[in-house]
C-alpha atoms as one frame of an Amber mdcrd trajectory, in Angstrom:
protein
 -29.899  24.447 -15.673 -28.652  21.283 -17.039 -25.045  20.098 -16.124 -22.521
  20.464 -18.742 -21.576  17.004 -20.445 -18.461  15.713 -19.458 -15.499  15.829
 -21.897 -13.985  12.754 -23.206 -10.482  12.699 -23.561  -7.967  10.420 -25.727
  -5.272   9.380 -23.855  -2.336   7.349 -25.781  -1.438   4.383 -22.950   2.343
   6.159 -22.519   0.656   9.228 -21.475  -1.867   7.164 -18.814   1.612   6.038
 -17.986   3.161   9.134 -17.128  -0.088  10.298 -15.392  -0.521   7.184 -13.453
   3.546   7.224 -12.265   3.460  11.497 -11.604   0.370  10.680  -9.172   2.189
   8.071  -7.385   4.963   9.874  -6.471   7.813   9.206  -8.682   9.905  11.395
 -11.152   8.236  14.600 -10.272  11.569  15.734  -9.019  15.500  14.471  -7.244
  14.110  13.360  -3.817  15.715  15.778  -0.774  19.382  15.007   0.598  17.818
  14.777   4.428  14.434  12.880   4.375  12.524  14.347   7.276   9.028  13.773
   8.900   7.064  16.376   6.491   8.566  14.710   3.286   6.780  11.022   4.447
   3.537  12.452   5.901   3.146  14.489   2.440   3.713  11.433   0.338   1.772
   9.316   2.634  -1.435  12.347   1.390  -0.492  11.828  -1.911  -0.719   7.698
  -1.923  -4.180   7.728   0.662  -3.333   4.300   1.948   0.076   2.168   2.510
  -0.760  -1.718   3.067   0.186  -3.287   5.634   1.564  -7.092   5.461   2.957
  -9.603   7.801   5.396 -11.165   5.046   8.780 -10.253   6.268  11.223 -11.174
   3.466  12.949  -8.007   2.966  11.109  -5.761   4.840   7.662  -4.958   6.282
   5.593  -3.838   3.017   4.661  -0.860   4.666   8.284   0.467   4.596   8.902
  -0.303   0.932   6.446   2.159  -0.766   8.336   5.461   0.779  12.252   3.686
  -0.115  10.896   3.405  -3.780   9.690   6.746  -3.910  11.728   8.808  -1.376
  15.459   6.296  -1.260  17.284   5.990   2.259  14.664   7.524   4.457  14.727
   7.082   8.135  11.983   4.081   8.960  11.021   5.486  12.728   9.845   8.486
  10.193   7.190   6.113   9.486   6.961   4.820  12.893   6.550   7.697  14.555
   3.566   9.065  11.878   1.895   5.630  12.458   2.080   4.984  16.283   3.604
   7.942  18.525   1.309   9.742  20.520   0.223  13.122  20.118   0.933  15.630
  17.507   3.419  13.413  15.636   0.828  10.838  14.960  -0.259  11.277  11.424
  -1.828   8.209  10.417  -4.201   5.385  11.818  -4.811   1.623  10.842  -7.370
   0.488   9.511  -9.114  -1.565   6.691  -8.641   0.915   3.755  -7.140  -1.349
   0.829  -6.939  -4.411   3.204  -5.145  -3.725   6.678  -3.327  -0.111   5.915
  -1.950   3.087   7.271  -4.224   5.580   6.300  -3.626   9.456   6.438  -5.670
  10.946   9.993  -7.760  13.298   7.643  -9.352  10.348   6.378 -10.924   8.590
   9.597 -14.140  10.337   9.099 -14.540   8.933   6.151 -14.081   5.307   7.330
 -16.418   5.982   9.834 -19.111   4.614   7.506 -17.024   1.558   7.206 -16.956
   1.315  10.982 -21.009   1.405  11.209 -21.470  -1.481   8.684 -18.968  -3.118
  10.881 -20.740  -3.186  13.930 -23.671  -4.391  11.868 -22.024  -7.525  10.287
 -21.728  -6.008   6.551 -18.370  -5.726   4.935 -16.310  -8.302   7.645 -14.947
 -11.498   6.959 -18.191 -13.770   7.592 -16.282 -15.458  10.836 -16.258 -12.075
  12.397 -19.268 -11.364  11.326 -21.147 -14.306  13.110 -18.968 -13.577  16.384
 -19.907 -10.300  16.382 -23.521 -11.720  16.521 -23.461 -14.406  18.727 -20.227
 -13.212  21.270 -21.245 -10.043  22.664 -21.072 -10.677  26.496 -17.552 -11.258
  25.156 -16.879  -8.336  23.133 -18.607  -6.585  26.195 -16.148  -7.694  28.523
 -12.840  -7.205  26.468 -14.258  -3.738  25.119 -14.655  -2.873  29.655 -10.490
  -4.106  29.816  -9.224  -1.839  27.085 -11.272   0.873  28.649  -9.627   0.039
  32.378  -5.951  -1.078  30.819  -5.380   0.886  28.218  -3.427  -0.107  25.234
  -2.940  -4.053  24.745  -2.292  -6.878  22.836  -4.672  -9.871  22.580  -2.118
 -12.387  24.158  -1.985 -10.281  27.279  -6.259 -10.998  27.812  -6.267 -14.310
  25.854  -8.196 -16.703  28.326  -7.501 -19.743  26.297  -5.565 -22.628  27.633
  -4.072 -24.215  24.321  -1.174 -23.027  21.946  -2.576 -21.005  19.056  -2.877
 -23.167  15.602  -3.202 -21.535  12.065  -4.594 -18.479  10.439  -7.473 -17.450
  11.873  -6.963 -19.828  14.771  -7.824 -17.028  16.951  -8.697 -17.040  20.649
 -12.239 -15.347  21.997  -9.880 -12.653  22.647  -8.616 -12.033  19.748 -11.628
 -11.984  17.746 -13.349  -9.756  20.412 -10.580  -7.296  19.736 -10.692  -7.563
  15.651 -14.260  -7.271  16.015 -14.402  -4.141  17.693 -11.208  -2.875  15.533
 -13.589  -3.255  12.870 -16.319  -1.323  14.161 -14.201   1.357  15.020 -14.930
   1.102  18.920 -11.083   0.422  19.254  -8.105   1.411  17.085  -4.228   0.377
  16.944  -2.074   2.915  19.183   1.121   0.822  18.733   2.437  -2.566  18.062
   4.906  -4.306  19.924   7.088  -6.075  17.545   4.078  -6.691  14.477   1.056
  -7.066  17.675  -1.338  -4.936  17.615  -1.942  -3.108  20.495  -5.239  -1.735
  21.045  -6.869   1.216  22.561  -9.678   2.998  22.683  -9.996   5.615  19.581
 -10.481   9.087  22.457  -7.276   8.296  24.045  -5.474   7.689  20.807  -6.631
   9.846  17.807  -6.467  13.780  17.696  -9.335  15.325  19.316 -10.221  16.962
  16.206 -10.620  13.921  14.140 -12.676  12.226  16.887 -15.217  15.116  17.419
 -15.599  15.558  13.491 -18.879  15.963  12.092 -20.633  12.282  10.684 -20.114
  12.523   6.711 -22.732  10.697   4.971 -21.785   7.604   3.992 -22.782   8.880
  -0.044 -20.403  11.997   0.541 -17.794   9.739   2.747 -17.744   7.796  -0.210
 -17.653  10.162  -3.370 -14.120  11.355  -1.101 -12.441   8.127  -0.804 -12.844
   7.774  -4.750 -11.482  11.202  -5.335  -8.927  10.699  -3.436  -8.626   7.230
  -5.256  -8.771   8.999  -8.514  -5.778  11.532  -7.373  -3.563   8.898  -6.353
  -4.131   6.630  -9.728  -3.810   9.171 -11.960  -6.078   7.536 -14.266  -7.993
   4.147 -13.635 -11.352   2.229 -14.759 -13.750   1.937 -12.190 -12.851  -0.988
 -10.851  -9.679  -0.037 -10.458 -10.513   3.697  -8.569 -12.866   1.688  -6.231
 -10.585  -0.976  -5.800  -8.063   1.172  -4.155 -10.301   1.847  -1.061 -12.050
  -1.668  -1.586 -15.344  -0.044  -2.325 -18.830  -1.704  -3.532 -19.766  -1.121
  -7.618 -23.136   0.355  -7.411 -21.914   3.344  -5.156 -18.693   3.581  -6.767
 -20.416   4.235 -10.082 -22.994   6.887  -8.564 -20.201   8.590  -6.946 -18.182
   8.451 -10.343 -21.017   9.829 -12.284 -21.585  13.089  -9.582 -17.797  13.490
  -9.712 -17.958  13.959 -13.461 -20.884  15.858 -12.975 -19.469  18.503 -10.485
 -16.510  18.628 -12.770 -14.072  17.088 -10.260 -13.001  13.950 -12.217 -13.514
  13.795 -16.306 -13.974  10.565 -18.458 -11.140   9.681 -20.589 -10.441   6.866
 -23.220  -7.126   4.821 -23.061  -5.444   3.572 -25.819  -5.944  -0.684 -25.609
  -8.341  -0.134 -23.074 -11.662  -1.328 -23.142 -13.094   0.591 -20.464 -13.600
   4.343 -19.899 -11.019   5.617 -17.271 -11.193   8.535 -15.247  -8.864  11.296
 -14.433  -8.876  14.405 -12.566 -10.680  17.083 -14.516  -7.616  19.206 -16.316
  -4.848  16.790 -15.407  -1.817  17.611 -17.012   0.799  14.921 -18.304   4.069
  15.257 -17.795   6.389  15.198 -20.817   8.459  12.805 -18.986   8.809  10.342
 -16.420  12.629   9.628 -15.736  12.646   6.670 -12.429  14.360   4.068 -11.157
  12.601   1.929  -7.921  12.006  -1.990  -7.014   8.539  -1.715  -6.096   7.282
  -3.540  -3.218   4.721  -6.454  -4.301   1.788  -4.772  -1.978   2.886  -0.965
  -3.605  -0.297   1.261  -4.886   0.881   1.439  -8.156   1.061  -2.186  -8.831
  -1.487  -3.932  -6.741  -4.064  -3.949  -8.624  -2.802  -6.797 -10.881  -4.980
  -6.369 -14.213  -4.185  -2.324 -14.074  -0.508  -3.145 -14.141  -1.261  -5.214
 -16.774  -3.126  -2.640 -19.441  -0.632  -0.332 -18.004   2.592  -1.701 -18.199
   1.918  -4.941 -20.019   3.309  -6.339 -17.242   1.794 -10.011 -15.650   2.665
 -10.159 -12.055   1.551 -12.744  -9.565   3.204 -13.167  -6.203   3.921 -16.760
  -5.617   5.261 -16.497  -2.090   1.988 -19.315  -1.486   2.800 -21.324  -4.762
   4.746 -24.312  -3.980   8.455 -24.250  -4.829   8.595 -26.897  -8.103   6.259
 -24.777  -9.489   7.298 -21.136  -9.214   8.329 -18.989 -12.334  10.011 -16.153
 -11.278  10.305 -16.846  -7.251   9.203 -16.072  -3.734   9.415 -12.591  -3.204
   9.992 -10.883  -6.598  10.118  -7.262  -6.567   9.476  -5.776 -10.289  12.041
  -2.977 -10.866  10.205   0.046 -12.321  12.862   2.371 -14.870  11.653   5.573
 -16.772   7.954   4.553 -17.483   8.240   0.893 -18.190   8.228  -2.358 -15.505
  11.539  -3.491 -16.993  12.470  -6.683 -14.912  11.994  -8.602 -11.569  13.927
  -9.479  -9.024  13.684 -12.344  -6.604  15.036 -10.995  -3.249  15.982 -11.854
   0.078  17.076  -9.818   3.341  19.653 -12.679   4.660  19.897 -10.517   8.191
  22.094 -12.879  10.123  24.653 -13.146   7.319  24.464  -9.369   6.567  23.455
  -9.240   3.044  20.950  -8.905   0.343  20.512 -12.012  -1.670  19.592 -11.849
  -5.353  18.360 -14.949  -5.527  17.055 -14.659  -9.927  16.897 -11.688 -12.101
  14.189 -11.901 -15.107  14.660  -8.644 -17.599  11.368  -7.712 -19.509  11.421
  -7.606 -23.477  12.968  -5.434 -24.819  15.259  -5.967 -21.697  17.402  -3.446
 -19.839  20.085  -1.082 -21.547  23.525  -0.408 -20.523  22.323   2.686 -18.096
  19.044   0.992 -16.981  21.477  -2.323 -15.816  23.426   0.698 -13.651  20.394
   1.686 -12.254  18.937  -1.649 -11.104  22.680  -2.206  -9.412  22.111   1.102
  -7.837  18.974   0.113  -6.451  20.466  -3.034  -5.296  22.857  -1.308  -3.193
  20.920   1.619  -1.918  18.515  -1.204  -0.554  21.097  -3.086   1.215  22.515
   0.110   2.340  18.932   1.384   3.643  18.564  -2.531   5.017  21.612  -2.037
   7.528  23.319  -4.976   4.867  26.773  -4.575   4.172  27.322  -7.219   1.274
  25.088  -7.698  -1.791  25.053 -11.565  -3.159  23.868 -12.150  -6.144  22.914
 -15.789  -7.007  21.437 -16.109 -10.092  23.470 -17.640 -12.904  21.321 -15.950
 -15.563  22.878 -13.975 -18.483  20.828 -10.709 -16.989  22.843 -11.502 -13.434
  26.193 -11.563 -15.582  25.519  -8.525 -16.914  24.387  -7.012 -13.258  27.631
  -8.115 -11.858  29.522  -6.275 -14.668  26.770  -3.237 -13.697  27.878  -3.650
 -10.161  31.496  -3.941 -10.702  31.616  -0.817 -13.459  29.858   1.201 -10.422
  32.443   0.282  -7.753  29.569  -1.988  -5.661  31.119  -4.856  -3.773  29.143
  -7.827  -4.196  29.851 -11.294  -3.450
């Protein structure tokens, strides 16, 4: 019996708003008074994948997705989901939308991942060829891990001479990566932002280890459902960008999801792409948020999404040179109701105890009277959740003048 053809459905681009923001966790409802361990694992389900990056500005970029989405939450919550041992270990790293924390229910299916690791496909090319031509010395620090237990690569390193630039990477080191890679190790903790590496039996629930293989077709059809869940709507680019997955077997996995009925094809107003959506999704009649979004968040990384989303053009320019930046280093766009409404350029100033504004840029048509509140409430919940007593705000910009008149109206101290 032939399958039933899917149904195409309008959507206007404020309602692929609302869809897109009620899968990513925000407005559904007032976030609890105590944040506690179940509250971040059940986000962390909902999102699939936090990403992981070394920039340090304000905070690790892992941290920022749950304070936009859950407020003042307790980071060793995280911590303890990502790296504790046993039971309270809910997550594992590993290369899901670049480096990530990824929920434990998903390691099998990575495991495909892993195998086209081990065989050179999918790796940076470096890795690739070490993998290749270095395996008396992937042999070797693969034996270590298994005697030592969890380490870092500076405690095997062999080589003589201070460590250059990216990617300037001793034997060790790449030994390690490569076998991260091909799932033969895993992260069990870091010390400080190291990696410290272990073997995937003594770290990961037993359950997860002894898991059936998944196919790598069916592996793959799951990561873009789940991709598809957490988008709320998405072309499909953008649902197999979230898991960095290849076109060909993103688009045969899209087709059999339509075809089972799992995921429908809809039309977006402006868009010239089909999207898809999960079959029946409902849209909320309202979206009603306030969070700076970190620059590595799901909902904004993929930068041409944001753009046919929000009609919002975002480029970080932490790596463009100074003279030559528009908005600044580390600019945090500053979601409210269902619109990207400014960006702020921010800094965590630790040893002086405060939160630097250093610009503020509001998007046409600009912020209300309420929506200025809200940003200054932001402000100080951040600095607050930051361990920052004093919030400085730099910028001589009218929207600044009219934050410090937000701040002052709410009874902030700011310098």
């Amino acid at each position: 019996m032939p399958a039933e053809p899917p149904i195409y459905t309008q959507l206007s681009i404020q309602h692929a708003r609302r869809l897109a923001l009620a899968a990513q966790g925000f407005g559904s409802r007032q976030p609890p008074a105590t944040i506690k361990a179940a509250h971040v694992t059940r986000l962390i389900a909902r999102l699939g994948v936090l990403q992981i990056d070394s920039v340090n500005a304000l905070v690790r970029s892992h941290y920022l997705p749950l304070f936009s989405r859950l407020g003042n939450y307790s980071r060793t919550l995280l911590d303890q989901a990502a790296w504790s041992q046993g039971r309270q270990r809910k997550l594992f790293e590993y290369w899901g939308h670049e480096a990530s924390l990824l929920p434990i229910e998903l390691y099998p299916l990575m495991r495909w991942r892993m195998r086209r690791a081990a065989q050179g496909e999918g790796i940076y090319q470096h890795l690739a060829t070490f993998g290749r031509e270095q395996t008396a010395t992937i042999a070797r620090v693969l034996q270590t891990v298994r005697e030592r237990g969890a380490l870092g690569a500076g405690s095997i390193s062999t080589r003589q001479e201070r460590a250059g630039p990216w990617w300037d990477w001793s034997a060790e080191k790449q030994a390690l990566e490569w076998l991260f890679a091909a799932g033969e190790v895993t992260v069990a903790g870091r010390r400080g932002f190291e990696r410290l590496y272990d073997l995937p039996e003594r770290v990961l629930p037993s359950a997860v280890i002894q898991h059936p293989d998944i196919g790598e077709a069916d592996a793959q059809r799951g990561l873009l459902l789940q991709a598809v869940t957490a988008l709320g709507v998405g072309t499909e680019k953008d649902v197999r960008d979230y898991f960095r997955q290849d076109p060909a077997p993103a688009r045969r996995g899209l087709a059999e999801l339509v075809e089972e009925g799992a995921v429908q094809v809809v039309q977006v107003e402006g868009w010239k792409r089909s999207g898809y959506a999960l079959a029946g999704a409902a849209v909320p009649r309202k979206v009603t948020a306030s969070a700076l979004l970190s620059p590595f968040d799901s909902l904004i990384w993929e930068r041409a999404r944001t753009e046919r989303l929000f009609d919002f053009h975002y480029r970080l320019e932490i790596y463009t040179p100074a003279h030559k930046r528009v908005y600044g280093y580390y600019v945090l766009p500053f979601l409210y109701n269902e619109r990207i409404a400014a960006r702020i350029d921010l800094r965590a100033e630790r040893a002086a105890g405060r939160l630097a504004v250093h610009a503020v840029h509001e998007e046409q048509p600009g912020l209300d009277d309420e929506g200025m509140h809200a940003l200054a409430h932001q402000l100080r919940q951040l600095a607050n959740w930051l361990g920052l007593p004093q919030v400085q705000i730099n910028c001589q910009r009218a929207s600044a003048t009219r934050l410090r008149g937000a701040f002052v109206a709410s009874g902030f101290d700011h310098l």
